[in-house]
Wavefront OBJ file of the C-alpha trace (Angstrom):
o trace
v 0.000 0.000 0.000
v 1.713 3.409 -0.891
v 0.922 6.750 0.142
v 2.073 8.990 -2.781
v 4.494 8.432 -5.798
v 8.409 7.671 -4.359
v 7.210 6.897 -0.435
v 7.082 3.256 0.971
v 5.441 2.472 4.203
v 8.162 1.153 7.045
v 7.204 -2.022 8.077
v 6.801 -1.336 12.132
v 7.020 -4.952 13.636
v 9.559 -6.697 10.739
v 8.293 -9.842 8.892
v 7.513 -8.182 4.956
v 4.242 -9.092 3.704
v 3.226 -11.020 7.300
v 2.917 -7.648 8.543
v -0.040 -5.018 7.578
v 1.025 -1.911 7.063
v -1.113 1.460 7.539
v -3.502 3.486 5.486
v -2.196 6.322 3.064
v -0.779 9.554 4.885
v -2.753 11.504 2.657
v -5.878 9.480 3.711
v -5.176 9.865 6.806
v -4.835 13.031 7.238
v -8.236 13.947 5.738
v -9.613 12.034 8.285
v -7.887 13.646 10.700
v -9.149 17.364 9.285
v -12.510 16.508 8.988
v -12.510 15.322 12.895
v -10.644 18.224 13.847
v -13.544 20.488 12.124
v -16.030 18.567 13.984
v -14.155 18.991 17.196
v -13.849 22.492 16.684
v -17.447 22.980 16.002
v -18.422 20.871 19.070
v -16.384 23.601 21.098
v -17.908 26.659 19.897
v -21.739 25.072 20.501
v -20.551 24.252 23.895
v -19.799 27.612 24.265
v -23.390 28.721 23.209
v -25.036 26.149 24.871
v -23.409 27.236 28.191
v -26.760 28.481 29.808
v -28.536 25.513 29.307
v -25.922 23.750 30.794
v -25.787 25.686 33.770
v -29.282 25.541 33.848
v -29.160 21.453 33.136
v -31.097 21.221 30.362
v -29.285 18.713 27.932
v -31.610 18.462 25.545
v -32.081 21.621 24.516
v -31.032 22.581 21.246
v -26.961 23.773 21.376
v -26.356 20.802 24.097
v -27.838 18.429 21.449
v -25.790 19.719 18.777
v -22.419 19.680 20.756
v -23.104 16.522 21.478
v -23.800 14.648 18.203
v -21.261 16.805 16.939
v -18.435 15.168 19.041
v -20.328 11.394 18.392
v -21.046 12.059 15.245
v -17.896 14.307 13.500
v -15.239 13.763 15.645
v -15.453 10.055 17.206
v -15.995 8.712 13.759
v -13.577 10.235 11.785
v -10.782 9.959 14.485
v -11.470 6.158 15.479
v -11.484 5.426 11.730
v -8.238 7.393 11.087
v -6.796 5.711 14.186
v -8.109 2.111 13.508
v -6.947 2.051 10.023
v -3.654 3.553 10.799
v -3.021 0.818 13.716
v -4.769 -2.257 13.390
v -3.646 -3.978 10.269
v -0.459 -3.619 11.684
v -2.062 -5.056 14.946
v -3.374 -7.794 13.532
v -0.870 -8.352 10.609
v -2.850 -8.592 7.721
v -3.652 -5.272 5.061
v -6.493 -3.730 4.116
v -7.927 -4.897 1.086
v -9.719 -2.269 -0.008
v -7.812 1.194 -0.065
v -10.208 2.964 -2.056
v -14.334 2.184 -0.396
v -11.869 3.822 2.395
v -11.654 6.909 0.254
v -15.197 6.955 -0.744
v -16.128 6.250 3.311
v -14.194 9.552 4.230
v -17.056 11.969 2.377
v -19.375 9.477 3.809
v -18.713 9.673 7.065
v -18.562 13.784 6.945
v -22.285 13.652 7.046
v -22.414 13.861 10.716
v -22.119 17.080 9.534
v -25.629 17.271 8.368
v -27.129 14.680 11.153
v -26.070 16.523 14.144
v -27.789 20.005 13.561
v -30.522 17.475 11.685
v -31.128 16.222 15.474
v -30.406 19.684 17.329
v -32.822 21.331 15.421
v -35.513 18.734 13.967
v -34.768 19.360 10.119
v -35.688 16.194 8.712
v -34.848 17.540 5.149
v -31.030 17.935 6.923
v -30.855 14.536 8.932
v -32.112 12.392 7.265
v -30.005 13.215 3.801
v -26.837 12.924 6.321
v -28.007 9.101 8.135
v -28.117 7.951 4.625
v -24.459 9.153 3.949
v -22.913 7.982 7.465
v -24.938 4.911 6.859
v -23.038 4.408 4.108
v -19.781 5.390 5.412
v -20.012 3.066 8.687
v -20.803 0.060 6.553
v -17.677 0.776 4.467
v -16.176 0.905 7.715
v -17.647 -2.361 9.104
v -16.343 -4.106 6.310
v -13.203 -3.602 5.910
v -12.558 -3.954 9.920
v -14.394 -6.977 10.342
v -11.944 -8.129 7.361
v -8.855 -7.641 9.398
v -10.122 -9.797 12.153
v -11.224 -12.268 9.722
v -7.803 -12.300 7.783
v -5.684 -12.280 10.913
v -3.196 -15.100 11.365
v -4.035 -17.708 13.788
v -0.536 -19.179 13.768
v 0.798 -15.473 14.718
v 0.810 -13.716 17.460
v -1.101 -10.878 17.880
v -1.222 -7.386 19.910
v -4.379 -6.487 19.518
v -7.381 -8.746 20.054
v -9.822 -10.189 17.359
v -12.786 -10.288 19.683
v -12.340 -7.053 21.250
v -12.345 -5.296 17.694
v -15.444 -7.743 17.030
v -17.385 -6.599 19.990
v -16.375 -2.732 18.946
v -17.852 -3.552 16.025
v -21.250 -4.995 17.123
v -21.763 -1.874 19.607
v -21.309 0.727 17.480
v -23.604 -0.432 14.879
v -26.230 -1.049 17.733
v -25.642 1.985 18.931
v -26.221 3.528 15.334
v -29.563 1.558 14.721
v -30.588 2.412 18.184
v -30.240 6.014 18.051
v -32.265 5.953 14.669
v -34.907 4.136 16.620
v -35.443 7.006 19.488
v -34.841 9.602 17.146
v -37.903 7.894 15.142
v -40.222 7.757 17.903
v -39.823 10.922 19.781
v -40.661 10.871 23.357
v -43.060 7.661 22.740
v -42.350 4.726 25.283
v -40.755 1.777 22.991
v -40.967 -1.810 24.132
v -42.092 -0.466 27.268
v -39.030 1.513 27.971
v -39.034 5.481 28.212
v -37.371 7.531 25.870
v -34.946 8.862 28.742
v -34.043 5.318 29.652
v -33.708 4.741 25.977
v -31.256 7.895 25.127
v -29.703 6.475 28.639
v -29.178 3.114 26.537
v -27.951 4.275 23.356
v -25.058 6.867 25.341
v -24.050 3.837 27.330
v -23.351 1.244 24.156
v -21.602 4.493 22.247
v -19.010 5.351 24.725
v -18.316 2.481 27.002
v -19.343 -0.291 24.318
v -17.836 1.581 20.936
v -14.868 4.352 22.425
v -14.196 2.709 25.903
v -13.764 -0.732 24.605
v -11.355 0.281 21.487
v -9.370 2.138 24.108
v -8.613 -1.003 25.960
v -8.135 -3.325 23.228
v -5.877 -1.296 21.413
v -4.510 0.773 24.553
v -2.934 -1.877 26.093
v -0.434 -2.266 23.131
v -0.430 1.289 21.990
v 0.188 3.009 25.672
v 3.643 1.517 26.547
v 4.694 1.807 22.409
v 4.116 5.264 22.562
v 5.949 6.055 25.716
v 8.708 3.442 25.175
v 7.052 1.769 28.350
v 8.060 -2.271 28.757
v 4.988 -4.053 27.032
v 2.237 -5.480 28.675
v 2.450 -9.386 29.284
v 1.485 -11.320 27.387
v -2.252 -13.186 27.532
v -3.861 -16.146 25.911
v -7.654 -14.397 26.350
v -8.958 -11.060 25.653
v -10.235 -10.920 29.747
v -10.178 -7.282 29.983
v -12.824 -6.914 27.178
v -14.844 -9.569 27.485
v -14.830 -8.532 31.169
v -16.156 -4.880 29.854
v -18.987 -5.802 27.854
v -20.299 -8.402 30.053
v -20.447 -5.784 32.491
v -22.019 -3.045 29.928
v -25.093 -5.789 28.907
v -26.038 -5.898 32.162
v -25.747 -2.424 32.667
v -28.468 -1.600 29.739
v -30.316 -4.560 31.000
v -30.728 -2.484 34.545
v -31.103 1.151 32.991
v -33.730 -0.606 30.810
v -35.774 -2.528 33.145
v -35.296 0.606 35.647
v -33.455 -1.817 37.903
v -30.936 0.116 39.207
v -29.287 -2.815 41.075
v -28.498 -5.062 38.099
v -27.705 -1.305 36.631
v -24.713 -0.927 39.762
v -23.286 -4.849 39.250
v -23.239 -4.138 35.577
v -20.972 -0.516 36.268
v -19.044 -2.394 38.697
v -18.275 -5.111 36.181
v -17.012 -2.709 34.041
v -14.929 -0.684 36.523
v -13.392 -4.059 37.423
v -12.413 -4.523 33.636
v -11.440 -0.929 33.135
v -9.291 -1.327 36.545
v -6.459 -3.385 34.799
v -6.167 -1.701 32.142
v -5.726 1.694 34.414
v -3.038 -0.487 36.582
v -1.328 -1.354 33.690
v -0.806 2.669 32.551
v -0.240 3.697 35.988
v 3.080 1.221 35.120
v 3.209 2.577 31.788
v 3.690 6.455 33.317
v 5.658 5.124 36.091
v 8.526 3.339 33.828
v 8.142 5.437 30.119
v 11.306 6.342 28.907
v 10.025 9.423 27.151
v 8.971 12.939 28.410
v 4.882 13.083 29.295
v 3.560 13.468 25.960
v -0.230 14.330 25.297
v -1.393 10.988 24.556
v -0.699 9.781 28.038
v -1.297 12.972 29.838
v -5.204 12.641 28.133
v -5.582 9.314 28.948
v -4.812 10.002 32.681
v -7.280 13.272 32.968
v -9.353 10.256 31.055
v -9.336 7.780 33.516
v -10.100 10.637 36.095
v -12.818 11.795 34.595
v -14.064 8.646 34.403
v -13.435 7.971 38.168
v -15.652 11.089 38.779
v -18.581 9.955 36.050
v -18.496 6.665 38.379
v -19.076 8.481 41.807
v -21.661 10.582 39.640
v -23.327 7.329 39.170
v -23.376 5.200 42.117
v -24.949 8.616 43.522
v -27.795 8.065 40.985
v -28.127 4.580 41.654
v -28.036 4.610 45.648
v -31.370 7.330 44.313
v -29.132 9.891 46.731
v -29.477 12.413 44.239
v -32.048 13.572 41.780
v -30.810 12.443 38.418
v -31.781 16.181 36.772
v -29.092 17.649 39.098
v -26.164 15.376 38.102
v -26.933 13.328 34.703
v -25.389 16.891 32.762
v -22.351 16.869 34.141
v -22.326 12.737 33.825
v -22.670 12.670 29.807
v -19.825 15.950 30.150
v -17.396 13.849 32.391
v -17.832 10.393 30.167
v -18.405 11.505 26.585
v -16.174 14.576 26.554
v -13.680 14.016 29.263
v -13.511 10.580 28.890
v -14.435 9.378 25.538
v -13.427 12.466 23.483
v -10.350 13.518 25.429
v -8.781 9.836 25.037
v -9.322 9.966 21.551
v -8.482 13.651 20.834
v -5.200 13.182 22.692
v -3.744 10.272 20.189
v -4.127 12.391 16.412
v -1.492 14.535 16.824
v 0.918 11.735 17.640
v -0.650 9.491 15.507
v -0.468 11.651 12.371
v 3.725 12.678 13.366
v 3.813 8.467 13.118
v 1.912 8.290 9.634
v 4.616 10.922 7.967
v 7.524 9.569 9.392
v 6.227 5.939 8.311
v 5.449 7.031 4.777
v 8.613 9.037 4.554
v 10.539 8.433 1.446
v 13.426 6.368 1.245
v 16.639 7.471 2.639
v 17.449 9.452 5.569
v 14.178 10.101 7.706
v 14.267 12.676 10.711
v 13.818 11.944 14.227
v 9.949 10.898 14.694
v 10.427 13.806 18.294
v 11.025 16.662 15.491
v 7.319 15.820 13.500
v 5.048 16.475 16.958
v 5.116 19.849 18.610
v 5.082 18.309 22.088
v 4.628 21.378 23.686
v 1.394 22.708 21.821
v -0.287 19.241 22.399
v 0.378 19.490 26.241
v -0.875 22.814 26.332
v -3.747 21.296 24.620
v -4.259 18.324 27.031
v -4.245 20.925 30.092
v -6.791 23.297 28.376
v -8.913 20.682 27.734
v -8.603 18.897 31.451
v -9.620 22.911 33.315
v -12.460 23.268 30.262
v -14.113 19.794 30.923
v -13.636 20.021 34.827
v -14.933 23.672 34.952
v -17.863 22.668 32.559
v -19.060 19.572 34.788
v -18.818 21.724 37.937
v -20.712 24.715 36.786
v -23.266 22.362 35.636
v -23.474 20.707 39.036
v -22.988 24.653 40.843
v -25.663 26.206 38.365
v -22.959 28.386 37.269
v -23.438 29.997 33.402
v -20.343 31.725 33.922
v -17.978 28.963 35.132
v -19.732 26.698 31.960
v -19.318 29.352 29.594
v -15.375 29.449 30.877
v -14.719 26.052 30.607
v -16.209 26.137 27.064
v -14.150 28.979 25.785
v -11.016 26.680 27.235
v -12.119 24.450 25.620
v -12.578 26.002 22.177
v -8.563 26.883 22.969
v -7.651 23.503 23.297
v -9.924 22.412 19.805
v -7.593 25.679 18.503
v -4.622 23.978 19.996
v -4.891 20.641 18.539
v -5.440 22.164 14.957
v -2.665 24.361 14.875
v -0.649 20.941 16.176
v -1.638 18.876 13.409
v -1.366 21.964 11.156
v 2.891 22.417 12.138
v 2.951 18.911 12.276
v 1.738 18.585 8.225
v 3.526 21.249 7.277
v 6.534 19.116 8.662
v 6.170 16.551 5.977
v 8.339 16.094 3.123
v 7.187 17.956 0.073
l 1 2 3 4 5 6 7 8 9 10 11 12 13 14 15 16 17 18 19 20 21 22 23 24 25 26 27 28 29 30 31 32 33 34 35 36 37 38 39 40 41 42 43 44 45 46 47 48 49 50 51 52 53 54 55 56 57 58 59 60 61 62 63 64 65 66 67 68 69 70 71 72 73 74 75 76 77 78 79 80 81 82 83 84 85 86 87 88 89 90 91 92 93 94 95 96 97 98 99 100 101 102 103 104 105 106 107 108 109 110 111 112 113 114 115 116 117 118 119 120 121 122 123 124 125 126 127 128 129 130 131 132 133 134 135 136 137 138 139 140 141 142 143 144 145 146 147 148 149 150 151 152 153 154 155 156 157 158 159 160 161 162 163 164 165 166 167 168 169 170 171 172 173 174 175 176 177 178 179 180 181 182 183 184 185 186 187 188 189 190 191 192 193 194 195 196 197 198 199 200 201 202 203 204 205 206 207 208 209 210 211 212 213 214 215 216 217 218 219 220 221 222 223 224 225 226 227 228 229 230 231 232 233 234 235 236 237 238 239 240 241 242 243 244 245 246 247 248 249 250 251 252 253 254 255 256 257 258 259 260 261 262 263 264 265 266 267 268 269 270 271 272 273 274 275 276 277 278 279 280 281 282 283 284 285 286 287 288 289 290 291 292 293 294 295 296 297 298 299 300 301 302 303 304 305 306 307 308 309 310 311 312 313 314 315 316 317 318 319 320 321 322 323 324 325 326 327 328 329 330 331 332 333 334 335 336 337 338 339 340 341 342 343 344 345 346 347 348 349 350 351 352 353 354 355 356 357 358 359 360 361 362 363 364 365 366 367 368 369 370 371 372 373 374 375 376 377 378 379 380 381 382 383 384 385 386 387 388 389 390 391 392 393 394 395 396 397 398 399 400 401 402 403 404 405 406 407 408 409 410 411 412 413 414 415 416 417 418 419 420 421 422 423 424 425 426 427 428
């Protein structure tokens, strides 16, 4: 697979042809753009939707669109970028069909369209922009659930086949699902509300889609990206089979309003999510490299996440009314969380993708392609705007919302001007 005339990609792991290699810079990197312009959209609604947050209203118009903007724009693109760029090396086998990649990309950029479709109930917008992600996430679903097919079974592997499987399986549920409540409005379906339901559908995206590609690719991609000693070796995929055990039973509860099976399914999944936070507590603790942003996002991750989970078992134990906290909830796990985790990997991801695809000869250091220093300042931006944003909601403070946002627009402005030095880095 090349990238452009005269480049070769460098085989990361040895072997030749045994060995996938990863998409196109080029391709690449227009993922990367359009997720970036989705991100930086996201940021400016937050910033407008600031009162409503405050006033904990998610579901009024701008809290909508910020959010389908970030699951819809940003998630996509960046997970497909990242997942194409990583796994067939992962699993050691290429992808097979370069170009429905290429057609997916304009595909995919009709989250564009859906998430003001949804904001704002414009039918003739959404519904134009479902059929085009549609599209796009089939595309998508093909070509990944190729790689697991194709991967060697006499070979070892790094990342694991059923982990990408079950990835695959929640996002598309999560897709059809939030079709299905958009459909029906606030009409009770199968005898469940349509708060439980939009409950259901936030649930399978971030813990069942983002949160379980994080751990089965993290585990590998944490310690290579901070020259940390790998982590052992296993013969099962525990850790994410552990996770969406847990997250089945955790719809199954927010479902049937049974907020007990709701708590064993959350602490399944904290259980699962546990090891993989031990095992990059021991990634920071012996990484031979400065803190870089990938690292430094996924630790203001896993904290966020740590706070979501009090924000929960409050809910559950019924110790607080669910209007009071469930803003700042969706804030800490899709944004802080879910977003941030992601977010933090595309600059250092895209420095990787031009110094693989670098032509042949001598190739610079891969340190002098990724403006460390603007991607940190990034990571912290992000960490105050997130944390100020889920504790104005819970303080019913517009102004400390509205402060958190505007950080947060810095830190969307941050990460494009990143990727921006780092593509101007390449070789022309």
């Amino acid at each position: 697979m090349r990238g452009r005339p005269g480049t070769r990609a460098l085989p990361l792991l040895g072997g030749g042809r045994a060995v996938g290699g990863p998409i196109p810079l080029g391709l690449f990197a227009s993922y990367v753009a359009v997720a970036l312009v989705g991100w930086l959209a996201a940021a400016v609604a937050l910033v407008l939707a600031a009162p409503a947050i405050a006033n904990r209203h998610p579901l009024d118009e701008t809290p909508v669109l910020a959010v389908h903007l970030v699951a819809l724009v940003l998630l996509p693109l960046a997970v497909t970028a990242a997942s194409f760029h990583l796994l067939p090396v992962m699993l050691r086998n290429d992808i097979r069909h370069p170009r429905l990649l290429r057609a997916a990309l304009p595909l995919l950029a009709g989250g564009l369209l859906v998430a003001p479709g949804i904001a704002f109930d414009q039918a003739t917008v959404l519904w134009p922009g479902v059929a085009l992600v549609t599209g796009g996430l089939a595309i998508v679903l093909f070509e990944l659930l190729g790689l697991v097919l194709r991967a060697p079974r006499d070979r070892t592997l790094i990342a694991s086949r059923a982990g990408v499987a079950l990835v695959c399986l929640h996002v598309t549920a999560a897709f059809v699902l939030g079709g299905v409540v958009f459909e029906h409005g606030d009409a009770t379906v199968a005898g469940v509300t349509h708060d439980r339901w939009l409950l259901v559908h936030l649930h399978l995206a971030v813990l069942g889609w983002i949160t379980l590609l994080i751990v089965t690719v993290g585990r590998t991609l944490g310690p290579m990206l901070a020259l940390a000693p790998a982590a052992p070796a296993r013969r099962l995929p525990v850790t994410e089979v552990t996770v969406s055990l847990g997250l089945w039973v955790l719809l199954l509860g927010i479902a049937a309003s049974w907020n007990w099976v709701a708590a064993v399914g959350a602490l399944v999944i904290l259980i699962g999510i546990a090891d993989f936070a031990r095992q990059m507590i021991r990634v920071v603790r012996t990484r031979r490299l400065p803190l870089e942003a990938p690292l430094a996002h996924l630790v203001c991750g896993v904290a966020f996440l740590a706070q979501a989970a009090v924000l929960a078992a409050l809910l559950l134990a019924s110790w607080v009314e669910p209007q009071r906290v469930l803003t700042a909830y969706v804030v800490l796990l899709l944004a802080g969380w879910g977003a941030g985790v992601t977010l933090g990997h595309l600059g250092k991801l895209l420095s990787l993708s031009i110094w693989v695809w670098w032509p042949p000869g001598p190739r610079p250091k891969q340190e002098a392609l990724y403006p460390r220093g603007v991607w940190l300042a990034e990571a912290l931006a992000f960490a105050v705007g997130i944390e100020a944003i889920a504790c104005g909601s819970l303080a019913g403070s517009t102004w400390l919302v509205r402060g958190g946002a505007v950080a947060v627009t810095a830190a969307a402005l941050l990460a494009v001007s990143g990727a921006a030095r780092t593509w101007h880095a390449r070789p022309r």
